[in-house]
MARZAZA-378977 format. One record per atom (N, C-alpha, C, CB): z, y, x. Coordinates in steps of 0.1 Angstrom, whole numbers, padded with zeros to 4 digits, always signed. Atoms other than C-alpha are relative to their C-alpha. Glycine has a CB too. Layout:
N
ZYX
...
! end
This chain:
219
+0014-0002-0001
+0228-0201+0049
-0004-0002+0015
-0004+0015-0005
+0006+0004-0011
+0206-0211+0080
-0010+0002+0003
+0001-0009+0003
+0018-0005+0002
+0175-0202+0092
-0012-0015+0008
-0003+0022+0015
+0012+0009-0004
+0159-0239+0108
+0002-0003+0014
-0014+0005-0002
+0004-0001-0014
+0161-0231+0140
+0014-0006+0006
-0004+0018+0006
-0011+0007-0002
+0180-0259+0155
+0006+0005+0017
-0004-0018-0004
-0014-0005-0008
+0211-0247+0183
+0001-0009+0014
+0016-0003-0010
-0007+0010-0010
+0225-0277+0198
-0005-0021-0008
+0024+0007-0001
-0005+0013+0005
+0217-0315+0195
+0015-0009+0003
-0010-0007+0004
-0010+0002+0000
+0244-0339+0190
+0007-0013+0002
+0002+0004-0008
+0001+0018+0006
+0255-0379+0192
+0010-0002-0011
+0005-0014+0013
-0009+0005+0012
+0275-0391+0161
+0011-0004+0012
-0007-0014-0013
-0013+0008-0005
+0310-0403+0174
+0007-0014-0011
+0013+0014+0000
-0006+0011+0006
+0322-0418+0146
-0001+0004-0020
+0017-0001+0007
+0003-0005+0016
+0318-0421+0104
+0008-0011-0006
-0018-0001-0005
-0010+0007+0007
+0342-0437+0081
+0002+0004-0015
+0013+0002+0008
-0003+0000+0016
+0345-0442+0042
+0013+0003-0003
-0003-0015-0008
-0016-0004+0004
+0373-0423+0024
-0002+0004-0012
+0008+0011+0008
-0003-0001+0014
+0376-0428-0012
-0018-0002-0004
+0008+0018-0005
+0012+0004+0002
+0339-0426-0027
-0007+0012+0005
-0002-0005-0014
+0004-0004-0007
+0332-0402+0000
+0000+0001+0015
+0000+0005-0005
-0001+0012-0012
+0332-0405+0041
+0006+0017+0007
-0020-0012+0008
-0007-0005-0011
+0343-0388+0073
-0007+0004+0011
+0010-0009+0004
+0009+0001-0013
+0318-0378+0102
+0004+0011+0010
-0017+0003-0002
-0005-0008-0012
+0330-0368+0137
-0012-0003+0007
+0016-0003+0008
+0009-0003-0011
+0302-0354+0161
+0001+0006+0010
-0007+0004-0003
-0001-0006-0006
+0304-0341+0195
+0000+0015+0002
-0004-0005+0003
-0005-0008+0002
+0314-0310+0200
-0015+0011+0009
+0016-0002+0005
+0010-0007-0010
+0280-0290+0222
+0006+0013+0002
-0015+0002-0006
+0002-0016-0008
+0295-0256+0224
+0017-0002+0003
-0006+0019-0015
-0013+0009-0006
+0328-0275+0238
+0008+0011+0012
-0007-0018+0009
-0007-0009-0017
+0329-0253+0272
-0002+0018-0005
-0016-0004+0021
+0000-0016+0003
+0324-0215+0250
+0015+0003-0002
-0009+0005-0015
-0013-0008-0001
+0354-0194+0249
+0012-0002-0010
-0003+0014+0001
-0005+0003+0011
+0378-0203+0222
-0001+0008-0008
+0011-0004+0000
+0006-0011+0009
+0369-0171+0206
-0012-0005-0007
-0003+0013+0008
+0010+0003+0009
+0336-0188+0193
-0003-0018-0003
-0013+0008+0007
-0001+0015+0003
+0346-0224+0192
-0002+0000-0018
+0019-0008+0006
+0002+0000+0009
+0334-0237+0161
+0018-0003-0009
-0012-0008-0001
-0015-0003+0002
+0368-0232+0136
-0002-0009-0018
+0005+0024+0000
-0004+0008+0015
+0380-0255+0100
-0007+0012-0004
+0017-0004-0006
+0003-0007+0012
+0363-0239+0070
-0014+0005+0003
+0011+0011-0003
+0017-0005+0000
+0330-0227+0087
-0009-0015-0002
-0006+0007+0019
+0010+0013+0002
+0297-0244+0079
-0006+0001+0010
-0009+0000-0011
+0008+0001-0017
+0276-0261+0107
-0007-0008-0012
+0008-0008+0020
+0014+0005+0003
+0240-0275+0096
+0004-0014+0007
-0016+0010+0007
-0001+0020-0007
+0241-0314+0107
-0012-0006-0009
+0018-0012-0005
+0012+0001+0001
+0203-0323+0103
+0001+0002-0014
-0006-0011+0005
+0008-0007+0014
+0196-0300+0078
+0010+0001-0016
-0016-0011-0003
-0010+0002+0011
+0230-0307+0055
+0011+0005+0002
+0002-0012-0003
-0015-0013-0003
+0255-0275+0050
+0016-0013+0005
+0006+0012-0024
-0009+0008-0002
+0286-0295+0060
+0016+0006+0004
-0006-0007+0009
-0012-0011+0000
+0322-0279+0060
+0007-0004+0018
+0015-0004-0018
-0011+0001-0009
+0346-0281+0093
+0014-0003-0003
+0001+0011+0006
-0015+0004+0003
+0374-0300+0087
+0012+0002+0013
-0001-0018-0004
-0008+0000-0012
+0390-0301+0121
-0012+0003+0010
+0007-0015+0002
+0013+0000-0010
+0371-0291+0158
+0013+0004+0014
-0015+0016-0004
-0007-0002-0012
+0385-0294+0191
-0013-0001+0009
+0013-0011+0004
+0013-0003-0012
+0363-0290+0227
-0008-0013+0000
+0006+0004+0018
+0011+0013-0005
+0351-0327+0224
-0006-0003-0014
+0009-0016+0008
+0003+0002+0014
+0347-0330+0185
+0002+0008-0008
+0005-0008-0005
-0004-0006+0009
+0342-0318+0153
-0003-0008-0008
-0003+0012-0002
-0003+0010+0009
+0350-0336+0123
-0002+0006-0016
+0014-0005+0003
+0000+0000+0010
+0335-0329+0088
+0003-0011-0011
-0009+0003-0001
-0003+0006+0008
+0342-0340+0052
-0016-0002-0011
+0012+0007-0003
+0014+0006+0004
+0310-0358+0033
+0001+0001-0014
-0003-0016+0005
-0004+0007+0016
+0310-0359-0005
-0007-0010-0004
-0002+0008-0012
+0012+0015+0005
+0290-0386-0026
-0011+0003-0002
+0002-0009-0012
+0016-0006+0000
+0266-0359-0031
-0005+0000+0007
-0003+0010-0003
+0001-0001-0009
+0261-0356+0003
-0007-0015+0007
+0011+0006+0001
+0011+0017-0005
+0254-0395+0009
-0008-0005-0005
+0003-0011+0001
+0008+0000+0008
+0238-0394-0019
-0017+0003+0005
+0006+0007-0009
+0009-0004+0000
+0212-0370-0009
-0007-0001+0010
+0001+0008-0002
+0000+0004-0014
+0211-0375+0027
+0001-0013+0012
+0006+0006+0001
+0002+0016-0008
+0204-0400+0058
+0015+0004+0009
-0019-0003+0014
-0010+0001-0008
+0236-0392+0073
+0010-0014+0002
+0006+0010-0002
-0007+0017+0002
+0251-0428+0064
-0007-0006+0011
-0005-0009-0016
+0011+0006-0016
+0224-0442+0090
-0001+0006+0010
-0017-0001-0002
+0004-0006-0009
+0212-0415+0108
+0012+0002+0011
-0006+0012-0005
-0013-0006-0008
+0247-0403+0124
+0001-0011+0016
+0018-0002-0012
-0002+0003-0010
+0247-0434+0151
-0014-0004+0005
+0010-0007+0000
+0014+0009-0005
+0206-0442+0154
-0005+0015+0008
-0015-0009-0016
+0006-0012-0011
+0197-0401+0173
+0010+0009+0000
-0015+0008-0003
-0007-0012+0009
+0211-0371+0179
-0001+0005-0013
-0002+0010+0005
+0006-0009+0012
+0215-0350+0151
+0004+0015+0003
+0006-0005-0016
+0003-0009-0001
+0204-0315+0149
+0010+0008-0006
-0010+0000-0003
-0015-0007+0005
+0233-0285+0147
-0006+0013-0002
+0015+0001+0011
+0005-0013-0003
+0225-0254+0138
+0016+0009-0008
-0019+0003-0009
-0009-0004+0006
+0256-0230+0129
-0002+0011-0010
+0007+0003+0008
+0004-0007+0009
+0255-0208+0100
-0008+0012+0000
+0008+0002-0004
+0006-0007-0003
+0233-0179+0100
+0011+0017-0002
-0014-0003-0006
-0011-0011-0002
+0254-0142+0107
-0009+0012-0006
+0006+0002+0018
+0006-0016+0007
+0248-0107+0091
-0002+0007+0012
+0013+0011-0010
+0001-0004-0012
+0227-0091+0113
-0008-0005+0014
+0010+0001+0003
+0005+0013-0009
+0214-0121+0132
-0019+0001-0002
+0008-0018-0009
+0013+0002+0004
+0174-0126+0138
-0002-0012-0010
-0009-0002+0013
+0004+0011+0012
+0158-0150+0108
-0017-0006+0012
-0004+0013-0024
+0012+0002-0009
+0134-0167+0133
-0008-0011-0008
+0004-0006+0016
+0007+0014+0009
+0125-0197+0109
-0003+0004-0013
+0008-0013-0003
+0003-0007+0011
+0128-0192+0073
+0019-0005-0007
-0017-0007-0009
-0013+0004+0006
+0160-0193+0050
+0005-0015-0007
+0002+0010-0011
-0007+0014+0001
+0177-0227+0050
+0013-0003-0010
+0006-0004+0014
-0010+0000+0007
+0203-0234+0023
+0014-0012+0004
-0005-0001-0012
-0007+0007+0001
+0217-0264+0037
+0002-0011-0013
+0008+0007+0002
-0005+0007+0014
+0215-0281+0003
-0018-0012+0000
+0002+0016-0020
+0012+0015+0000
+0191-0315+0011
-0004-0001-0012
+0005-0015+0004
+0004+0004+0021
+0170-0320-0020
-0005-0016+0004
-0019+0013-0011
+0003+0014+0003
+0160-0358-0009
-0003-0005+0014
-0013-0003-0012
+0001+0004-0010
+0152-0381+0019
-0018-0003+0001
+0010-0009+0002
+0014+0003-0002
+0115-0385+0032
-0001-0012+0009
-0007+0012+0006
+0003+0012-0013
+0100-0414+0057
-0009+0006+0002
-0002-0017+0000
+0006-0008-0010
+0085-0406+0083
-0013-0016-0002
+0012+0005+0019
+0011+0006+0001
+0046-0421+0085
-0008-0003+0012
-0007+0006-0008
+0003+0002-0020
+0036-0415+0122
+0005+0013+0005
-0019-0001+0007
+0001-0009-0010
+0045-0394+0149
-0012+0001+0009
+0010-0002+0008
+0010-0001-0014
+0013-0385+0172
+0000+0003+0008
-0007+0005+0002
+0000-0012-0008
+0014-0373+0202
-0013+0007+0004
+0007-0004+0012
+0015-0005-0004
-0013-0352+0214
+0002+0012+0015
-0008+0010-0018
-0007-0013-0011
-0003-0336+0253
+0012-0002-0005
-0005+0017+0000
-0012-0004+0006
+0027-0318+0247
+0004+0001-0011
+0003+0009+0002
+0000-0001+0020
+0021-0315+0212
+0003-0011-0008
-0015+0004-0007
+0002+0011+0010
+0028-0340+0183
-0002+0006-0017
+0014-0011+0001
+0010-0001+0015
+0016-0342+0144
+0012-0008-0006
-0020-0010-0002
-0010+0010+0010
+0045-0357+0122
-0002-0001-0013
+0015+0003+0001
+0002-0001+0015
+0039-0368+0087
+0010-0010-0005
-0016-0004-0006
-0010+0004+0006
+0058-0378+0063
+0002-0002-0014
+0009+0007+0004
+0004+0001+0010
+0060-0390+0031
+0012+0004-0009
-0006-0011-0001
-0008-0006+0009
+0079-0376+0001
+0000-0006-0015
-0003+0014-0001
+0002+0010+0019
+0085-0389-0038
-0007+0014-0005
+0020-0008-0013
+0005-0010+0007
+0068-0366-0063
+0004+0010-0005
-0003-0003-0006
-0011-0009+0008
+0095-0350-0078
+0003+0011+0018
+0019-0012-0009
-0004-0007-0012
+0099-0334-0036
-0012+0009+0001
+0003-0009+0014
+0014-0004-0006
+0058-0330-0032
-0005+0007-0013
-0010-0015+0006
+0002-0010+0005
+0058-0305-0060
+0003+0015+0006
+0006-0003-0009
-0011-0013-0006
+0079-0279-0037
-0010+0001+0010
+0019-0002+0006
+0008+0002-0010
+0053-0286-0009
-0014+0004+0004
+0000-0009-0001
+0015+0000+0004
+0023-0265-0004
-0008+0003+0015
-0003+0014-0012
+0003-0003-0017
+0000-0263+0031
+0004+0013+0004
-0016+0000+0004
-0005-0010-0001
+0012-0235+0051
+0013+0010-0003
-0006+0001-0003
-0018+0001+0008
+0050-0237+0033
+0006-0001+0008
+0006-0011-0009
-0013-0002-0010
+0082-0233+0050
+0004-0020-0008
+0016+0021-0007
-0012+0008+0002
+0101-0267+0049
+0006-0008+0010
-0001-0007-0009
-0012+0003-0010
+0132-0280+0068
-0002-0019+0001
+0019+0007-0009
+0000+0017-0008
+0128-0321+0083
+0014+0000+0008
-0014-0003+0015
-0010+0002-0006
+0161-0328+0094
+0004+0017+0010
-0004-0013+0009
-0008-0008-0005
+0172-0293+0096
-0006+0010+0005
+0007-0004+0007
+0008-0005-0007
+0142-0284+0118
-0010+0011-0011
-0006-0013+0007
+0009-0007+0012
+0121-0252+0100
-0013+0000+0005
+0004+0015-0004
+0014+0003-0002
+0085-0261+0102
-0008+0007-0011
-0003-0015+0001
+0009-0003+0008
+0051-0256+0086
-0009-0003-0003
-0004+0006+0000
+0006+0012+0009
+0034-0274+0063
-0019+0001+0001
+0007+0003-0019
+0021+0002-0006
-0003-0283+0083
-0010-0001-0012
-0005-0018+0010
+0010+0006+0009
-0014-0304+0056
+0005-0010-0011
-0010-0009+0009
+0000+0008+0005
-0011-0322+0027
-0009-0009-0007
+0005+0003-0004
+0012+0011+0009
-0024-0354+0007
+0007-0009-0010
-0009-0011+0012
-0012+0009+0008
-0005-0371-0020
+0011+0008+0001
+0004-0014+0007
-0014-0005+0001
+0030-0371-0017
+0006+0003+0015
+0010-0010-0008
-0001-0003-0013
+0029-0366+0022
-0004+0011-0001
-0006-0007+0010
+0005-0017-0005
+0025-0337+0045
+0004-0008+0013
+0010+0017-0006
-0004+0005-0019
+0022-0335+0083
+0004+0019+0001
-0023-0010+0016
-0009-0013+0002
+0039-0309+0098
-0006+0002+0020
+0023-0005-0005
+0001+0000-0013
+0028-0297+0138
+0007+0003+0007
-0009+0004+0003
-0015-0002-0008
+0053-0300+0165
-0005+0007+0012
+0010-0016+0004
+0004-0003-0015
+0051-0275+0197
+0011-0006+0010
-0001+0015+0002
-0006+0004-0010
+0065-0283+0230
+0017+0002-0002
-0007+0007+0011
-0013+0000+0004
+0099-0267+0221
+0007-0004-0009
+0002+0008-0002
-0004+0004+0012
+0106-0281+0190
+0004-0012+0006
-0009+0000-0012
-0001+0009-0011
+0101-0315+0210
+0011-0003+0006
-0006+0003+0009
-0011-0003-0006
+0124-0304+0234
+0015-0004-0003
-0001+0011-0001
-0016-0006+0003
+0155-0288+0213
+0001-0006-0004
+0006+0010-0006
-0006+0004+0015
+0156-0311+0184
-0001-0017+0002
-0012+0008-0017
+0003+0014+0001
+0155-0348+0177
-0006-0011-0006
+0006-0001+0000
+0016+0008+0004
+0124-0355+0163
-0010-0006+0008
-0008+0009-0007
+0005+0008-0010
+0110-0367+0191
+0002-0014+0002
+0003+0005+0010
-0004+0020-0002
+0129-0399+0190
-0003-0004-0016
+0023-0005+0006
+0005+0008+0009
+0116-0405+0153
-0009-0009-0001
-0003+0005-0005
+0012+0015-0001
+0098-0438+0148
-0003+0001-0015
+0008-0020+0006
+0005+0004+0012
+0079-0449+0118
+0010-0005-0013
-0009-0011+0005
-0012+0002+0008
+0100-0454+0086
+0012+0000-0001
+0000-0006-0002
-0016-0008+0001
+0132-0434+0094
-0005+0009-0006
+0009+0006+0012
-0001-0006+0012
+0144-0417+0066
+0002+0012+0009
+0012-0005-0012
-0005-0012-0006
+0145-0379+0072
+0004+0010-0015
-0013+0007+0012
-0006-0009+0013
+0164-0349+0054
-0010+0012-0001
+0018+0005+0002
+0015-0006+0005
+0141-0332+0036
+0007+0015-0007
-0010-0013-0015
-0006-0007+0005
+0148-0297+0024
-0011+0012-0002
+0012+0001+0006
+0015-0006-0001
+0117-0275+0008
+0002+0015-0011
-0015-0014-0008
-0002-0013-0002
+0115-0238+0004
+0005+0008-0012
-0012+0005+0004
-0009-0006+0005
+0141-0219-0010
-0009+0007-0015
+0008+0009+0012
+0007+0000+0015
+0114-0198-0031
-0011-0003-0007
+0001+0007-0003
+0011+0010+0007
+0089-0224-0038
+0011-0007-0013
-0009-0014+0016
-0010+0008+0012
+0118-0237-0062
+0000+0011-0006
+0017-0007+0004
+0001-0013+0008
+0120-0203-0080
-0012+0002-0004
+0003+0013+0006
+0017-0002+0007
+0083-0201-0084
-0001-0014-0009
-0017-0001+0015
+0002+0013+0007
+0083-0236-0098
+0006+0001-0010
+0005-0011+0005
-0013-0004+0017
+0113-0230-0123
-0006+0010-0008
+0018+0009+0003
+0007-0009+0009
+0093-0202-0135
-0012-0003-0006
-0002+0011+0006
+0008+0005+0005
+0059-0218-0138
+0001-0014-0008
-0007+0001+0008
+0000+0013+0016
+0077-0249-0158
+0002+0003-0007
+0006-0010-0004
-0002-0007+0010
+0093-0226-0178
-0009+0000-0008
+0003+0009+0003
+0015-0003+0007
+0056-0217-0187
-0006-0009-0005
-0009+0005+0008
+0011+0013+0001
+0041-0251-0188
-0011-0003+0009
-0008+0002-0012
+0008-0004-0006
+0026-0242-0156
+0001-0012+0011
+0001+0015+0003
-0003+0014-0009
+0040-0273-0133
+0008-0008-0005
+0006+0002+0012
-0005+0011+0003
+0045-0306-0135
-0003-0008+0014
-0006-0006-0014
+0003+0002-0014
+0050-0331-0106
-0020-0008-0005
+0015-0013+0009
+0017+0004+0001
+0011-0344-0120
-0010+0009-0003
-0002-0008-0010
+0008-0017+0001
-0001-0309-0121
+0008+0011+0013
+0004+0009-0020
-0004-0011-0014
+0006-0294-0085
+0003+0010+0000
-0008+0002+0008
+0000-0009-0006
+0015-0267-0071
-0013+0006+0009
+0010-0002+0004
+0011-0007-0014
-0017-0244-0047
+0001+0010-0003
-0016-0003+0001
-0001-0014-0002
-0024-0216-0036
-0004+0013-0010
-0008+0000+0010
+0008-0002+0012
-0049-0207-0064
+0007+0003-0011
-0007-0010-0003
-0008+0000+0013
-0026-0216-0088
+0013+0011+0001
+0006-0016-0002
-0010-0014-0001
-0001-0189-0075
-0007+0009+0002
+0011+0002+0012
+0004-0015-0004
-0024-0161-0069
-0005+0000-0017
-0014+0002+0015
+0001-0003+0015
-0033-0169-0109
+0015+0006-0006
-0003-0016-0009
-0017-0003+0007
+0004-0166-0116
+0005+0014+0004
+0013-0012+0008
-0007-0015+0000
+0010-0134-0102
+0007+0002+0014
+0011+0002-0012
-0008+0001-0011
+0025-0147-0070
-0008+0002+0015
+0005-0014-0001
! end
């Protein structure tokens, strides 16, 4: 579990096919901490926004294992050598929840539609398939490459999302350009409300999700 709030960015090192799944070694960022909190085999680290196990980690690298689900669901096939990518390490018992709860489990890939800048500020939208832009409501928790944001606006199967100065900063959405795929991951219990109002007959991706429509429901 993770809460969004991205740690450390990262550059890909290296990615390699093994069997009908792959191999990704990324720099190591918390390289010079004490070997007491070096990241260790078997923990999970967030890698834009996709739980990802520890296969191996020394001070200059760490080296996960990818499944097919995993390339399946996710831009890490591309993304790993075109920006950093965003690390966030698991979230701890006890720990502040500064974003919102992150599962790590990518439900699809989005493209990106523009970045704005505006000052320090930028406006990122992004477009989604239908079956994503059911989970998606203005004012919603959801994860862009990892990153936990909040859903300005929608229209269709987009949404723009508003970026402050820090976000900017920490993460590596800043270097997004127009039509890169991003990992899309949308709110843990906007999927539980959903499952419950199909159950009902209450959503479909051609019968939205709003606000309205959850304060009918009970939500």
């Amino acid at each position: 579990m993770f809460t969004g709030i991205v740690q450390k960015t990262a550059r890909g090192l290296r990615f390699a096919r093994r069997g009908s799944g792959a191999v990704l070694a990324v720099e190591n960022p918390w390289g010079d901490l004490p070997q007491t909190v070096q990241p260790e085999p078997g923990e999970s680290i967030s890698v834009n926004g996709a739980c990802l196990t520890v296969v191996s980690a020394n001070r200059k690298e760490i080296s996960f294992d990818m499944s097919p689900e995993t390339l399946k669901k996710t831009n890490l096939t591309d993304a790993w050598s075109a920006r950093p990518m965003n690390l966030e390490r698991s979230l701890r018992a006890g720990s502040d929840v500064s974003g919102h709860f992150v599962t790590g489990h990518v439900d699809g890939v989005g493209r990106v539609l523009s970045l704005e800048r505006s000052g320090d500020f930028a406006t990122l939208s992004v477009s989604v398939t239908s079956e994503l832009a059911i989970y998606i409501v203005p004012k919603g928790s959801v994860a862009v490459e990892g990153v936990s944001l909040t859903v300005a606006s929608m229209e269709g199967d987009s949404f723009s999302v508003a970026l402050i100065p820090a976000t900017l900063a920490r993460t590596s959405l800043a270097a997004l350009s127009t039509g890169d795929g991003v990992n899309i991951e949308t709110d843990l219990l906007g999927k539980y409300v959903i499952r419950y109002l199909s159950a009902a007959g209450e959503a479909t991706a051609g019968n939205p999700l709003t606000l309205e429509r959850l304060k009918q429901a009970g939500f």
